[in-house]
PDB file of N, CA, C and O in Angstrom:
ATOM      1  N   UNK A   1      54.823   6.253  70.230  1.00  0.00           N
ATOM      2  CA  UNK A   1      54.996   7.595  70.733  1.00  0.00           C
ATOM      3  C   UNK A   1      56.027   8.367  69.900  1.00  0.00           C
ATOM      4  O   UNK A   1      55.794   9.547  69.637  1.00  0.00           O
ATOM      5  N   UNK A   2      57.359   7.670  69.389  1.00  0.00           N
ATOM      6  CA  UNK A   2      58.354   8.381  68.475  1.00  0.00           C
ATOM      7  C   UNK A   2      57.093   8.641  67.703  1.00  0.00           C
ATOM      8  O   UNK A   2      56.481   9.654  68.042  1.00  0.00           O
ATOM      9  N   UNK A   3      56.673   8.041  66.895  1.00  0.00           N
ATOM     10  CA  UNK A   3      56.211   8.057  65.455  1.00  0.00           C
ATOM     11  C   UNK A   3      55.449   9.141  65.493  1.00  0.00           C
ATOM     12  O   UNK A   3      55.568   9.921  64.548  1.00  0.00           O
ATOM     13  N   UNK A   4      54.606   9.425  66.442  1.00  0.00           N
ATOM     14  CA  UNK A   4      53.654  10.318  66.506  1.00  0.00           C
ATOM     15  C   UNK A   4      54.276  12.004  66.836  1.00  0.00           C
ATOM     16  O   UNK A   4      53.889  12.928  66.121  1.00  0.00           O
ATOM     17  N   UNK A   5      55.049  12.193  67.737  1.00  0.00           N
ATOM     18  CA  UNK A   5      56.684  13.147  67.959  1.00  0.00           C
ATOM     19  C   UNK A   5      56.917  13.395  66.341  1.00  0.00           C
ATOM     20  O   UNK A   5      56.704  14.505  65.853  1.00  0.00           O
ATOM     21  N   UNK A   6      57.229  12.625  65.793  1.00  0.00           N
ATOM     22  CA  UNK A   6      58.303  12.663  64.362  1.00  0.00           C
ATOM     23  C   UNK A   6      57.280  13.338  63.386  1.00  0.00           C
ATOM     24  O   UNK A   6      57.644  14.065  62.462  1.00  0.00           O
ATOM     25  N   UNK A   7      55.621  12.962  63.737  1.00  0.00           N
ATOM     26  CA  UNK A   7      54.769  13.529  62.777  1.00  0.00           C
ATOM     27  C   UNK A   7      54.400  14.718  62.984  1.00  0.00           C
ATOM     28  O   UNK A   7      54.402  15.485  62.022  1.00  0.00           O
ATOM     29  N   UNK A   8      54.070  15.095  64.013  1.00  0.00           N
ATOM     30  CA  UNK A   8      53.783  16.420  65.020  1.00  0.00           C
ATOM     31  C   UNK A   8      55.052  17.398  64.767  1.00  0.00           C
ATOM     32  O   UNK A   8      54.842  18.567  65.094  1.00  0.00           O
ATOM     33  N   UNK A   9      56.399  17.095  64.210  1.00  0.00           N
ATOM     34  CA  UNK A   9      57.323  17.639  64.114  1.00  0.00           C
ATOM     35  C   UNK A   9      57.240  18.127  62.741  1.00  0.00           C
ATOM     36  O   UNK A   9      57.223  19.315  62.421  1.00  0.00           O
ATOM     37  N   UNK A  10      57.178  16.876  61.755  1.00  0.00           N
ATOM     38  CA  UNK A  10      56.754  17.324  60.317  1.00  0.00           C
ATOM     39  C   UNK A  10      56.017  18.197  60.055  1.00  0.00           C
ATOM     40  O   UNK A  10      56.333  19.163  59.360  1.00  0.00           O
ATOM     41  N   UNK A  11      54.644  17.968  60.682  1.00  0.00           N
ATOM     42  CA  UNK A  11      53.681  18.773  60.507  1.00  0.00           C
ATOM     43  C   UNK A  11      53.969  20.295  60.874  1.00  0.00           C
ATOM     44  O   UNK A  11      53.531  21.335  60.382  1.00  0.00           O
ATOM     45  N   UNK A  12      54.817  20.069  61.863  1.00  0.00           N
ATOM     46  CA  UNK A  12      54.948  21.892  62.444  1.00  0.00           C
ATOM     47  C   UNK A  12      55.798  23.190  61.224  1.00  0.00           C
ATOM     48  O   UNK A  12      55.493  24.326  60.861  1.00  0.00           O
ATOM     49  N   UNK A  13      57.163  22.072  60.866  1.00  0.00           N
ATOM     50  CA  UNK A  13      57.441  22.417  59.741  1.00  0.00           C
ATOM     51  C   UNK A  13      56.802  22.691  58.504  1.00  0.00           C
ATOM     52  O   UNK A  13      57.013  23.679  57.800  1.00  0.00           O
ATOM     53  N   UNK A  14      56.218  22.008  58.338  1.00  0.00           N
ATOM     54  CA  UNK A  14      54.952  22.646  56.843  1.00  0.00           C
ATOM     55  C   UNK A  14      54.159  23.399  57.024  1.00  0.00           C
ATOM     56  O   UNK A  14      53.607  23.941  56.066  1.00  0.00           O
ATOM     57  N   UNK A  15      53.814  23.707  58.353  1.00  0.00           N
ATOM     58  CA  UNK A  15      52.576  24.625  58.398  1.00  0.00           C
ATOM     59  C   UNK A  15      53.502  25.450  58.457  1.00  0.00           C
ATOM     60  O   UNK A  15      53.224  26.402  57.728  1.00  0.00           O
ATOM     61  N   UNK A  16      54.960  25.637  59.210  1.00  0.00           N
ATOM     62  CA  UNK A  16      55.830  27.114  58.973  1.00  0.00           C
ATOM     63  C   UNK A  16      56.158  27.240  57.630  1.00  0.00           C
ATOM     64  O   UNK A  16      56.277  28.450  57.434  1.00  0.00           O
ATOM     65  N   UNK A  17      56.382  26.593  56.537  1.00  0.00           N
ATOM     66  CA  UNK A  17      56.859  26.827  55.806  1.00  0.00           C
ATOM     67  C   UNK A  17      55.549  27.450  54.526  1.00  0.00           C
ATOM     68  O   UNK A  17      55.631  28.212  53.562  1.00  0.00           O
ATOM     69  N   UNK A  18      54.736  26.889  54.970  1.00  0.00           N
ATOM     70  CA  UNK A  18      53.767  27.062  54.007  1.00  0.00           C
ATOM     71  C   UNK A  18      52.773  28.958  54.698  1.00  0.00           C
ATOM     72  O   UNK A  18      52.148  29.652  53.897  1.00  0.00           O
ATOM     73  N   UNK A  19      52.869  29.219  55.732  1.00  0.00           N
ATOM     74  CA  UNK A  19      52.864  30.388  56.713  1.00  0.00           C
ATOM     75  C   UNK A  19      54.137  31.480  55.798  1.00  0.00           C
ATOM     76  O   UNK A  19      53.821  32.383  55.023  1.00  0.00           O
ATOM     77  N   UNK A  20      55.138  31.199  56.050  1.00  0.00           N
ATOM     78  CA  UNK A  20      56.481  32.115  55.175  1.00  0.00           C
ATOM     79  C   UNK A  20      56.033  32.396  53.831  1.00  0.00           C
ATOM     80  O   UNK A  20      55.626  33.455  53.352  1.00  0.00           O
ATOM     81  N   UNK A  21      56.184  31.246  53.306  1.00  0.00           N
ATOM     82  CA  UNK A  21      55.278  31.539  51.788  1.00  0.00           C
ATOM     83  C   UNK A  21      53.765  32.843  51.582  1.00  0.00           C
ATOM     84  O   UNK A  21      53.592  33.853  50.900  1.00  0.00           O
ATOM     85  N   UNK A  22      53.227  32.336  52.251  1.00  0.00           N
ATOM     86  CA  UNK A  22      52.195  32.987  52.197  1.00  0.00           C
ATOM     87  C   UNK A  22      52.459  34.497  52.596  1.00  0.00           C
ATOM     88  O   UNK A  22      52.301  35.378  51.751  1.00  0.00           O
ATOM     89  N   UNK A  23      52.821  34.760  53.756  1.00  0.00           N
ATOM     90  CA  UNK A  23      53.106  36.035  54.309  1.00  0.00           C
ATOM     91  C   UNK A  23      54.247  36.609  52.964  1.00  0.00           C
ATOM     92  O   UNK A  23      53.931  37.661  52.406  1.00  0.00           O
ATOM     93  N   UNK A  24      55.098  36.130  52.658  1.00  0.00           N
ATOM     94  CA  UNK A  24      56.071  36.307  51.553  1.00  0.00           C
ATOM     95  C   UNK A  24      54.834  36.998  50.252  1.00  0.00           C
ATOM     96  O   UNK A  24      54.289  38.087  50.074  1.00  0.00           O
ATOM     97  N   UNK A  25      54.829  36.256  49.870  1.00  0.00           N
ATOM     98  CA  UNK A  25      53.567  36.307  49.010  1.00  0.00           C
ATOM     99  C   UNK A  25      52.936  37.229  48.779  1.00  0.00           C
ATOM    100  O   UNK A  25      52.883  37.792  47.686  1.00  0.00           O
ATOM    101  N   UNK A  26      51.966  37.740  50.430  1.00  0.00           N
ATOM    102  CA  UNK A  26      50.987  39.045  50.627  1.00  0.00           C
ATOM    103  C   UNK A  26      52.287  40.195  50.544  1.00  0.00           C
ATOM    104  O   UNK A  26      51.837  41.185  49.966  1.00  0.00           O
ATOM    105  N   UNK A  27      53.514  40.377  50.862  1.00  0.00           N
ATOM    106  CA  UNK A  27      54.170  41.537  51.013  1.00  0.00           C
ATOM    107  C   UNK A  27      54.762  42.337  50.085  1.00  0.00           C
ATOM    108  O   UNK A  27      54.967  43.546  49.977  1.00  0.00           O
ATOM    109  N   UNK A  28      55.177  40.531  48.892  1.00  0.00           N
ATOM    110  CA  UNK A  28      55.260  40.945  47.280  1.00  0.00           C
ATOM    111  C   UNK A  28      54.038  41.757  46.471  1.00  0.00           C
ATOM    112  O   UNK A  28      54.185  42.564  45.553  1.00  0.00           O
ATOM    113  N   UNK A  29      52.721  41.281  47.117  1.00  0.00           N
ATOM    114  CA  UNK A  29      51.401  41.421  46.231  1.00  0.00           C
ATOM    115  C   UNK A  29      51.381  43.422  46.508  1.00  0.00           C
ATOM    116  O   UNK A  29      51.123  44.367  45.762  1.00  0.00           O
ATOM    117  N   UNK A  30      51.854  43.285  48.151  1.00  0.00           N
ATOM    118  CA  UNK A  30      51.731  44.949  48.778  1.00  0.00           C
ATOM    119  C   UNK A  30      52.803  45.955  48.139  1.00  0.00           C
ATOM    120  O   UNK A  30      52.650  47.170  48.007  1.00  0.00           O
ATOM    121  N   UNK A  31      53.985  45.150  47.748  1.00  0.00           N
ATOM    122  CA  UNK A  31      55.108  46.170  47.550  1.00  0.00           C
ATOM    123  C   UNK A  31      54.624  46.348  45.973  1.00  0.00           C
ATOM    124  O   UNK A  31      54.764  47.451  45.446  1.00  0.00           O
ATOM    125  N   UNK A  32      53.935  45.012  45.075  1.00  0.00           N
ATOM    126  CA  UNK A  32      53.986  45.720  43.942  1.00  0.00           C
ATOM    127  C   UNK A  32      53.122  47.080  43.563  1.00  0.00           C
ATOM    128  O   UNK A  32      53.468  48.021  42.848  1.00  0.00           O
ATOM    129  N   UNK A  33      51.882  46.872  44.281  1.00  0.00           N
ATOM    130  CA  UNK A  33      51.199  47.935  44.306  1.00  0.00           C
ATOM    131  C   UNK A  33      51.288  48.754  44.722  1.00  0.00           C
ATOM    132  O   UNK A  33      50.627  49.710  44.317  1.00  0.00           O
ATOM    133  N   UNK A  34      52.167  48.874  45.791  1.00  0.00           N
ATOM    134  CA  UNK A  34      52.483  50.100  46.454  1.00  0.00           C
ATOM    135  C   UNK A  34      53.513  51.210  45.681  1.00  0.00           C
ATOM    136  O   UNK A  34      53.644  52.398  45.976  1.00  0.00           O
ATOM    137  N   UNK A  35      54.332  50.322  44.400  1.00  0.00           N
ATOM    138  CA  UNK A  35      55.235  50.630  43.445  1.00  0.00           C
ATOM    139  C   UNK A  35      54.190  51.150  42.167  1.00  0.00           C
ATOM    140  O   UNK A  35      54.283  52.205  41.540  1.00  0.00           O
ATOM    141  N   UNK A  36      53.428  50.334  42.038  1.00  0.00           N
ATOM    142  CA  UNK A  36      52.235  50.801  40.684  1.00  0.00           C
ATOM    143  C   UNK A  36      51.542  52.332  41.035  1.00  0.00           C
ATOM    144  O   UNK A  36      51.321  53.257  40.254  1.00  0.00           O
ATOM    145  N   UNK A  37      51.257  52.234  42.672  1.00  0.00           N
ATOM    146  CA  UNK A  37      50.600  53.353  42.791  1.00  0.00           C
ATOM    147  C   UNK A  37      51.697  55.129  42.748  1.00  0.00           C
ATOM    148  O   UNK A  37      51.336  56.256  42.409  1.00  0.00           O
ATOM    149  N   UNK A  38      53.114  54.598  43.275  1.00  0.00           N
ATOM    150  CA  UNK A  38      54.152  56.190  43.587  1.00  0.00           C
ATOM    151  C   UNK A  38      54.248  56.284  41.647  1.00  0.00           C
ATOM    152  O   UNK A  38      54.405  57.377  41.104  1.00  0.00           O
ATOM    153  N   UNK A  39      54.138  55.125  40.919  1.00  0.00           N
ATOM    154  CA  UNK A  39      54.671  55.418  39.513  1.00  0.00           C
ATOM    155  C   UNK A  39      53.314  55.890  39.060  1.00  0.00           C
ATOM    156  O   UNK A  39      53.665  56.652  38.159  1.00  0.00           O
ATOM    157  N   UNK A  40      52.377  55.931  39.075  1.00  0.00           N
ATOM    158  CA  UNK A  40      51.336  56.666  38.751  1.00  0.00           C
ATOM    159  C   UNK A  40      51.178  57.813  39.124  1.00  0.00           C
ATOM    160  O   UNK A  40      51.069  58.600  38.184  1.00  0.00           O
ATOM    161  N   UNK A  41      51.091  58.444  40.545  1.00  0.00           N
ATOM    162  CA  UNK A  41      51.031  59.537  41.236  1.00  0.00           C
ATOM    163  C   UNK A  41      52.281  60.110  40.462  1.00  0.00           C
ATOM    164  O   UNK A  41      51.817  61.068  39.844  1.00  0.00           O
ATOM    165  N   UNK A  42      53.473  60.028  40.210  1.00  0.00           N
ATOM    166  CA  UNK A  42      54.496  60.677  39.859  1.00  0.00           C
ATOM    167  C   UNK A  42      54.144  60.680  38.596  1.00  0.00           C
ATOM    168  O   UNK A  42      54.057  61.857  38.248  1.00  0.00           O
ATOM    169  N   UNK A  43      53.891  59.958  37.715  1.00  0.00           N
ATOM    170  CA  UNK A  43      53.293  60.579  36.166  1.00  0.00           C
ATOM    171  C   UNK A  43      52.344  61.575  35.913  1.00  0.00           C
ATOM    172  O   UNK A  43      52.288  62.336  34.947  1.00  0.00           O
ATOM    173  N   UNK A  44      51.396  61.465  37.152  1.00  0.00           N
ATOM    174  CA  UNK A  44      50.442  62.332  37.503  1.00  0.00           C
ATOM    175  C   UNK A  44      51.224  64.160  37.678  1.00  0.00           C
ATOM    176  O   UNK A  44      51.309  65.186  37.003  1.00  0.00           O
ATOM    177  N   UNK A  45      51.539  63.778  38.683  1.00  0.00           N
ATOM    178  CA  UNK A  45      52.135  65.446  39.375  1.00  0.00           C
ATOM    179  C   UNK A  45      53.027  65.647  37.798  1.00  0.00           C
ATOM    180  O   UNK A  45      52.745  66.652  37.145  1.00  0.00           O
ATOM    181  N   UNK A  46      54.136  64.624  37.210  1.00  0.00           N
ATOM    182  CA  UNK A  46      54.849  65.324  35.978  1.00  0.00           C
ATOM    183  C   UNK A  46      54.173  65.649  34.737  1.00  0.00           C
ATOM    184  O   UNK A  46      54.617  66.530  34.001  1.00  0.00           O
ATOM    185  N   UNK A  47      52.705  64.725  34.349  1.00  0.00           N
ATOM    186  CA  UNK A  47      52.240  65.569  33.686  1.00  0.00           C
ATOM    187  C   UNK A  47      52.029  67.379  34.329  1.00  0.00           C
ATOM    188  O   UNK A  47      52.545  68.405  33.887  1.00  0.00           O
ATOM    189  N   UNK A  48      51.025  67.185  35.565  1.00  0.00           N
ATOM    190  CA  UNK A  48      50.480  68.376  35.885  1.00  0.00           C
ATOM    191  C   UNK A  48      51.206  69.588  35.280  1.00  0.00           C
ATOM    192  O   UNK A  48      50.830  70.590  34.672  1.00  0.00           O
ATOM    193  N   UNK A  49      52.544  69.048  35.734  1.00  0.00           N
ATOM    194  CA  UNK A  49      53.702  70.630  35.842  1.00  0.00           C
ATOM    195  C   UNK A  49      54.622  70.078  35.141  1.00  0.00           C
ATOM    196  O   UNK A  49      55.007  68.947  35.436  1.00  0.00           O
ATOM    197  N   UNK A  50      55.162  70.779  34.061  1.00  0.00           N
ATOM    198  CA  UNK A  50      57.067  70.215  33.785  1.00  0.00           C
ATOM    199  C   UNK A  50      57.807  71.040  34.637  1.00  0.00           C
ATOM    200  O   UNK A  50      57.487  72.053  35.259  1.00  0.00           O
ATOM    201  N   UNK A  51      59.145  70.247  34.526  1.00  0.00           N
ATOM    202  CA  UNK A  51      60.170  70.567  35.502  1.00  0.00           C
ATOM    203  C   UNK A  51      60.658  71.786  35.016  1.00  0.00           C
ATOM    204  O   UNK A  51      60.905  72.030  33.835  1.00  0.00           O
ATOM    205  N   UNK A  52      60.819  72.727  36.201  1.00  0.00           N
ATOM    206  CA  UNK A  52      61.047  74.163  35.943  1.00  0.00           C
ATOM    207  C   UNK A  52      60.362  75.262  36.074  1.00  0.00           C
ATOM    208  O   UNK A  52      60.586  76.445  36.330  1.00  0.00           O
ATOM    209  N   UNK A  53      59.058  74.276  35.727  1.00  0.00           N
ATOM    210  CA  UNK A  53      58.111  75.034  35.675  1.00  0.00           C
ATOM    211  C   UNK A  53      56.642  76.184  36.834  1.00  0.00           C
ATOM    212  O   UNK A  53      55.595  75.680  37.240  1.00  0.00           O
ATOM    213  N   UNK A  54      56.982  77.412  37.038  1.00  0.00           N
ATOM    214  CA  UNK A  54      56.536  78.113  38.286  1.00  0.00           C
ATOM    215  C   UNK A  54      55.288  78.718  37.898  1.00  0.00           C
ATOM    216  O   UNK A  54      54.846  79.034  36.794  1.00  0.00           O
ATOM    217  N   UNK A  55      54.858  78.799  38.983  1.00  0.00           N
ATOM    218  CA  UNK A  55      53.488  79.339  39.198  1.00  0.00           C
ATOM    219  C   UNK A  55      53.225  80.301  40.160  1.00  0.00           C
ATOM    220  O   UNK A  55      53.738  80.151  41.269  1.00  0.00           O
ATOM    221  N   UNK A  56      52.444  81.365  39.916  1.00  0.00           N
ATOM    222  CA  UNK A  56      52.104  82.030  40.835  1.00  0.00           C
ATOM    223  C   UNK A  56      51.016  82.795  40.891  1.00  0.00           C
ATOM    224  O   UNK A  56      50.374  83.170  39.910  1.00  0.00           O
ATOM    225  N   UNK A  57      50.785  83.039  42.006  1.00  0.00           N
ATOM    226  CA  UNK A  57      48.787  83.021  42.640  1.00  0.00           C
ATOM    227  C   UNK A  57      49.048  84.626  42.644  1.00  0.00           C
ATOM    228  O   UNK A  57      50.016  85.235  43.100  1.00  0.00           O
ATOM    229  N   UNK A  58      48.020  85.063  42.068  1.00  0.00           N
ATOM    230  CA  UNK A  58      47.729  86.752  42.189  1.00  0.00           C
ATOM    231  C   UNK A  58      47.130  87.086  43.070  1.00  0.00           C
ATOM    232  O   UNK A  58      45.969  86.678  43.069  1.00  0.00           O
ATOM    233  N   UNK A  59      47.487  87.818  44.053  1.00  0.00           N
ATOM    234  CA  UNK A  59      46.642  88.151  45.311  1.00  0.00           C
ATOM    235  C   UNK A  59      45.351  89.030  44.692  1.00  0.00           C
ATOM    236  O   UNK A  59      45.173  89.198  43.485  1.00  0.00           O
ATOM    237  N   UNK A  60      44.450  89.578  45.795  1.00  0.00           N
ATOM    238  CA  UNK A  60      43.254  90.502  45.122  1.00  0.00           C
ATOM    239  C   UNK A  60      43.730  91.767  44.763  1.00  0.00           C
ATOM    240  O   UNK A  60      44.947  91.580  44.767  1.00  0.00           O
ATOM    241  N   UNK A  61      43.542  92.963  44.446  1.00  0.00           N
ATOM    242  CA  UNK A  61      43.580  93.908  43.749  1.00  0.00           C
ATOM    243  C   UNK A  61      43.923  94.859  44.709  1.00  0.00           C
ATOM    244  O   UNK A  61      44.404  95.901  44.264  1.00  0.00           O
ATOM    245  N   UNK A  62      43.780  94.746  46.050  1.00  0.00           N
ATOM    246  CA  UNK A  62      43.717  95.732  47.556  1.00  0.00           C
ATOM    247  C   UNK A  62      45.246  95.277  47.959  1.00  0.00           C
ATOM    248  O   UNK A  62      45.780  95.987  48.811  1.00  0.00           O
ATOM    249  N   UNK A  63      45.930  94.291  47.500  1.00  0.00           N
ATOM    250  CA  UNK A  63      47.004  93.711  48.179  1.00  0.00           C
ATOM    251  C   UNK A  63      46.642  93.086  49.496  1.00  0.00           C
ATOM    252  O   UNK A  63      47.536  93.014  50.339  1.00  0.00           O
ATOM    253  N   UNK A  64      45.535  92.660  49.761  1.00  0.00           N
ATOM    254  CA  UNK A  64      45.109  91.529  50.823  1.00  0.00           C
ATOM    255  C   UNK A  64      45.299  90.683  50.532  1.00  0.00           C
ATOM    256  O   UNK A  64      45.383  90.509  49.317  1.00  0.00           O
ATOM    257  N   UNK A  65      45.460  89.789  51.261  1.00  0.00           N
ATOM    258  CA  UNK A  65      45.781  88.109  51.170  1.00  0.00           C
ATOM    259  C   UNK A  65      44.315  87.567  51.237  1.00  0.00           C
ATOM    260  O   UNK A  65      43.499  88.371  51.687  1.00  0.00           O
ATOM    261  N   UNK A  66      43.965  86.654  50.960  1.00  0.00           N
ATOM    262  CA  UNK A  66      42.667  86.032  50.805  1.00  0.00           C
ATOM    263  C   UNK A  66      42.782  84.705  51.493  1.00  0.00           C
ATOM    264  O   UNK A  66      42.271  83.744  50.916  1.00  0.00           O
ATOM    265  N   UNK A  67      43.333  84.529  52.553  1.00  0.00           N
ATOM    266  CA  UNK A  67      43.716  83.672  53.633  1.00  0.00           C
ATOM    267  C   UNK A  67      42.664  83.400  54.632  1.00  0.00           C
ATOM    268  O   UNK A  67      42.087  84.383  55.096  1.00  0.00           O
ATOM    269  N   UNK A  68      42.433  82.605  54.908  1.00  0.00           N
ATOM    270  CA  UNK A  68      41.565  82.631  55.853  1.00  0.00           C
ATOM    271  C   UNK A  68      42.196  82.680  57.534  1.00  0.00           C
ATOM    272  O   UNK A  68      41.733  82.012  58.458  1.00  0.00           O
ATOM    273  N   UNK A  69      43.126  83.453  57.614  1.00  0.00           N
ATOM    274  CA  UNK A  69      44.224  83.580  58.931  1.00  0.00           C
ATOM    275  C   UNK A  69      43.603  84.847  59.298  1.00  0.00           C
ATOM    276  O   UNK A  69      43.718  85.378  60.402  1.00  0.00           O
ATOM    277  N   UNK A  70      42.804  85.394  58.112  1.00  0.00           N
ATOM    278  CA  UNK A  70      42.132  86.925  58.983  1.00  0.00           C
ATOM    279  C   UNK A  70      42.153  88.510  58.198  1.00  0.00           C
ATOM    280  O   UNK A  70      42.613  88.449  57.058  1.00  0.00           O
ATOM    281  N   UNK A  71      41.964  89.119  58.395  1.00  0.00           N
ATOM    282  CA  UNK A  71      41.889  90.286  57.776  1.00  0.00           C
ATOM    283  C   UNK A  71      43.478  91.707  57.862  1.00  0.00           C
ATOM    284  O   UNK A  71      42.852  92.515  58.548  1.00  0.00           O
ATOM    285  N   UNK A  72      44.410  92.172  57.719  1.00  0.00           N
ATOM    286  CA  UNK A  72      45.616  92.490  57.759  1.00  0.00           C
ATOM    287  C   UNK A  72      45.049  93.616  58.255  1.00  0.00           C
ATOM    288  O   UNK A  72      43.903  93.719  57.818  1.00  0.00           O
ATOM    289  N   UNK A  73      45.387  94.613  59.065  1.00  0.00           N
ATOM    290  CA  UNK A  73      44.950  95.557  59.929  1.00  0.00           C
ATOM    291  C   UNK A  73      46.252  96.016  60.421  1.00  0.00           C
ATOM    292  O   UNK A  73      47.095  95.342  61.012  1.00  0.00           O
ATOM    293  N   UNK A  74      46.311  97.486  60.036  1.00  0.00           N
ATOM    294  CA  UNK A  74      47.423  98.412  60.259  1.00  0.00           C
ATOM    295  C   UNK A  74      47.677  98.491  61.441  1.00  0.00           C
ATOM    296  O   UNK A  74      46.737  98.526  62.235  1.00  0.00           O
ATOM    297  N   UNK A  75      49.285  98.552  61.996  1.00  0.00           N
ATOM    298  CA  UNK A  75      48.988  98.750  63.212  1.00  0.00           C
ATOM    299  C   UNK A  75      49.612 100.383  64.116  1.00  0.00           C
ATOM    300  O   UNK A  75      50.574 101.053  63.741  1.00  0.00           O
ATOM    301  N   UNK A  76      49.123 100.545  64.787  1.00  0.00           N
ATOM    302  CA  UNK A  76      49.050 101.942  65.518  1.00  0.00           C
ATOM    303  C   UNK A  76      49.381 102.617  66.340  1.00  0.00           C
ATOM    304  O   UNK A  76      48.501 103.276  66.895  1.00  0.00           O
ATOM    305  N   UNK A  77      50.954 102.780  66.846  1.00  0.00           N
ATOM    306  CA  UNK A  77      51.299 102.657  68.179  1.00  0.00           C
ATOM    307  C   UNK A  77      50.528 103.919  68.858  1.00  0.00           C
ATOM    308  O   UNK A  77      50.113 104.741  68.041  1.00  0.00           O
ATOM    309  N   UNK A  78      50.268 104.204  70.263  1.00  0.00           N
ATOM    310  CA  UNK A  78      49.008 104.574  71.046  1.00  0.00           C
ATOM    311  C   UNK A  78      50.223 104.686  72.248  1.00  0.00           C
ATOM    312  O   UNK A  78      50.840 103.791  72.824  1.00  0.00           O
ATOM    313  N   UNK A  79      50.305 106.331  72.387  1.00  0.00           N
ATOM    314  CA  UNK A  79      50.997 106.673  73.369  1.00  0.00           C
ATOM    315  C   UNK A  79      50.385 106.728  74.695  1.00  0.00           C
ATOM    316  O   UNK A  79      51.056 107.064  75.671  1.00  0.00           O
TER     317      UNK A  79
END
């Protein structure tokens, strides 16, 4: 009965240890890629634009906004 206790004990230990590893393992495999992917996206956006560098959108020719929030309509106070 010890002997069998003492093995059941061993055993519990290796399957934890070999469980840590593994989970260890998958989180290294996640963080590296998760690091490959922000250093790409950020080479990405710094090609797009250099630093400093501004942009700006020309509205239409009426001075309307081309928004889809709606059409700008004067307003009228109405005694």
């Amino acid at each position: 009965m010890l002997k069998f206790l003492i093995i059941l004990v061993c055993v519990f230990f290796l399957i934890r240890m070999i469980g840590k590893m593994f989970v260890v393992s998958t989180f290294n495999n996640l963080n590296r890629k998760m690091e490959e992917e922000m250093k790409r996206r950020q080479s990405f956006t710094q090609q797009q634009q250099p630093e400093g560098h501004v942009s700006v959108k020309n509205s239409s020719s009426s001075g309307r906004s081309s928004d889809s929030a709606g059409e700008y309509v004067d307003y009228e106070e109405v005694k």
